[in-house]
C-alpha positions in Angstrom: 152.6 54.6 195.2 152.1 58.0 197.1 155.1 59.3 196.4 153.9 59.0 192.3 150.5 60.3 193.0 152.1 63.4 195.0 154.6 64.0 192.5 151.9 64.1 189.8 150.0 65.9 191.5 152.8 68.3 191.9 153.2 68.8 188.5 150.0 68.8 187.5 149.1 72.2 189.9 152.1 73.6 188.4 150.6 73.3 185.2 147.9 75.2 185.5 149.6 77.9 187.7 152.1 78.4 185.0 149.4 78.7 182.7 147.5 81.2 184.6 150.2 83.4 185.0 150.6 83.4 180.8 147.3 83.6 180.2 146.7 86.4 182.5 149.7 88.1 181.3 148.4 87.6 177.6 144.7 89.3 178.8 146.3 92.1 180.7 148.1 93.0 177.7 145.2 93.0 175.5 142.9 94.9 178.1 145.1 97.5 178.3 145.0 98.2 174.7 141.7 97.9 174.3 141.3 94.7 173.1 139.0 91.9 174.2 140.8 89.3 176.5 141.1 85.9 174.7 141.6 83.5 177.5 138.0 84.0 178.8 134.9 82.6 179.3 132.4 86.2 178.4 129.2 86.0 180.4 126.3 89.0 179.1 124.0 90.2 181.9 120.6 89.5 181.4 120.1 93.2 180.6 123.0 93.9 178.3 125.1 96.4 180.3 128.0 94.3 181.6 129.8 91.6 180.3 132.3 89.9 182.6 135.0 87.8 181.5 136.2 84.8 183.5 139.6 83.7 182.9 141.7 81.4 185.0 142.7 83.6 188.1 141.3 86.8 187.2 138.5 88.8 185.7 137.5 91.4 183.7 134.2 93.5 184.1 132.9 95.9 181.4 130.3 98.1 181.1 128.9 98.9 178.0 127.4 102.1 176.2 124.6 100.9 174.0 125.8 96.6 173.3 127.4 93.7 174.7 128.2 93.1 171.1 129.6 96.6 170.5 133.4 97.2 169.6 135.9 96.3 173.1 137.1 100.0 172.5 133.4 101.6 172.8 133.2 100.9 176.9 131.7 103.0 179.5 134.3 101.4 181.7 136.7 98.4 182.5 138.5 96.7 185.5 140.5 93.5 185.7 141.7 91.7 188.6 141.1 88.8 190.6 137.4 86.4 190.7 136.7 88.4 194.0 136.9 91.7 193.0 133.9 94.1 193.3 133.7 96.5 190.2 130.6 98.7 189.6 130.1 101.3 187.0 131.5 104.7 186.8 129.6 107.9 187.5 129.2 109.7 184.2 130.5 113.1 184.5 128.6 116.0 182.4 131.1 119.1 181.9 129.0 122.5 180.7 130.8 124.8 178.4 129.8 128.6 177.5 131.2 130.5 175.0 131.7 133.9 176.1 131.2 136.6 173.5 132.0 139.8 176.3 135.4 140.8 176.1 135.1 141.3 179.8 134.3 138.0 180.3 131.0 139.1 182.5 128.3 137.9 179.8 128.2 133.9 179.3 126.5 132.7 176.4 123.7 129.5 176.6 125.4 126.5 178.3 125.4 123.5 176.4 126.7 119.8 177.8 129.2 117.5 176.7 128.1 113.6 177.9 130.1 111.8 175.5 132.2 109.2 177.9 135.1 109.9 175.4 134.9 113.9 175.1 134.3 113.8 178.9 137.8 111.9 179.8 139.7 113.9 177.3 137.9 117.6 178.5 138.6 115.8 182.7 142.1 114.8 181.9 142.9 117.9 180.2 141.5 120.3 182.9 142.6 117.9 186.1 146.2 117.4 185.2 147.2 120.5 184.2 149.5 122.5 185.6 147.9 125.5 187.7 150.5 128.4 188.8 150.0 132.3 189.6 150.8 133.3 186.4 147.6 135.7 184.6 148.0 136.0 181.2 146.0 139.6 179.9 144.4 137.3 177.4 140.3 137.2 176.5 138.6 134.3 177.9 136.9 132.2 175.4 134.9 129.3 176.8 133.6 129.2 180.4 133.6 125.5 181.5 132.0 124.2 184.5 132.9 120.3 185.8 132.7 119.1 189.2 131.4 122.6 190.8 134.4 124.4 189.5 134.5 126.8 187.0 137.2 126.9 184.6 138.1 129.9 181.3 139.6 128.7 178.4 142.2 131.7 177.2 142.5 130.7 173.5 144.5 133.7 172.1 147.1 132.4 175.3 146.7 128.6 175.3 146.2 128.7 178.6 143.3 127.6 181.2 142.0 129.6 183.9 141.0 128.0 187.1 140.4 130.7 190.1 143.3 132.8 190.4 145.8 130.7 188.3 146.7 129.2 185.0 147.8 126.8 183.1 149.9 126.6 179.8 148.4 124.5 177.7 150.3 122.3 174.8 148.7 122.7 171.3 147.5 119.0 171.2 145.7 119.7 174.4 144.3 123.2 173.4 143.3 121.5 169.5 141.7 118.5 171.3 139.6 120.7 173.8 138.5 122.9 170.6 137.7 120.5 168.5 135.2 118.5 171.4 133.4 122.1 172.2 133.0 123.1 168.3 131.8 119.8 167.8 129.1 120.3 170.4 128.3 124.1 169.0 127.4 122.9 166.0 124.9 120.7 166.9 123.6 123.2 169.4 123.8 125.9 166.6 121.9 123.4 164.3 119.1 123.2 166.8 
């Protein structure tokens, strides 16, 4: 009679590890591409700003820009990994762009921010993983941009970035995605 009720046992606890391993493969799949896990239980703090997801195993914690209720995609930031982990929200960078009108480069134009968690990752990713060598193109810097204490020149007529005394080649997608996050803030600083 204990030998059954071990046995069952047995295969009962496989059961359920088996399908904790799927179904946290199934919500780690759908995390990562910005999808809401499925296999969850979703709990809403009592002030909106981060939903957790319990699922059998593991967790996911969100934080949200304006609603719980907003699109998985719209997050100010998201973790998954076990019940125990700790996951608070991310700092929210602010990067300051000037658009220089000297050809010299010595006169800066009025700063204006970008906040937008979106523009922010792209401008971050764009200026941290570049590829900085000693190379000085002769070209006319464009924007000034300032993130993290560090001041960086946009050389648009180059495609290249300008951090201290080196620079970076930039691709066109890069250099097209940077433009098109500082026009879009000129306008609406120009419209003010």
């Amino acid at each position: 009679m204990k030998k059954k009720i071990c046995i069952i046992l047995l295969i009962v606890v496989f059961i359920v590890l088996l399908f904790a391993v799927i179904t946290n493969y199934a919500d780690s799949a759908r995390v990562t591409t910005g999808n809401e896990p499925r296999f969850c239980i979703k709990i809403i703090s009592p002030d909106g700003s981060k939903v957790t997801y319990i699922g059998l195993g593991y967790k996911v914690v969100r934080y949200v820009g304006v609603s719980p209720n907003e699109p998985f995609k719209c997050n100010v930031g998201v973790k998954m990994g076990s019940w125990f982990m700790n996951y608070e929200k991310p700092e929210v960078k602010t990067i300051k762009i000037a658009n220089i009108y000297s050809v010299f480069g010595d006169d800066e134009g009025e700063y204006f921010n970008i906040t937008d968690i979106n523009d922010v990752s792209i401008m971050q990713n764009i200026l941290e993983n570049s590829k900085y060598n000693g190379e000085l193109c002769k070209g006319i810097n464009t924007y000034s941009i300032i993130m993290d204490n560090e001041t960086y020149y946009l050389k648009k007529d180059c495609k290249e970035l300008q951090k201290g005394d080196k620079q970076a080649e930039l691709t066109d997608e890069d250099l097209s995605a940077m433009l098109e996050i500082i026009e879009k803030y000129e306008r609406v600083l120009n419209a003010d």
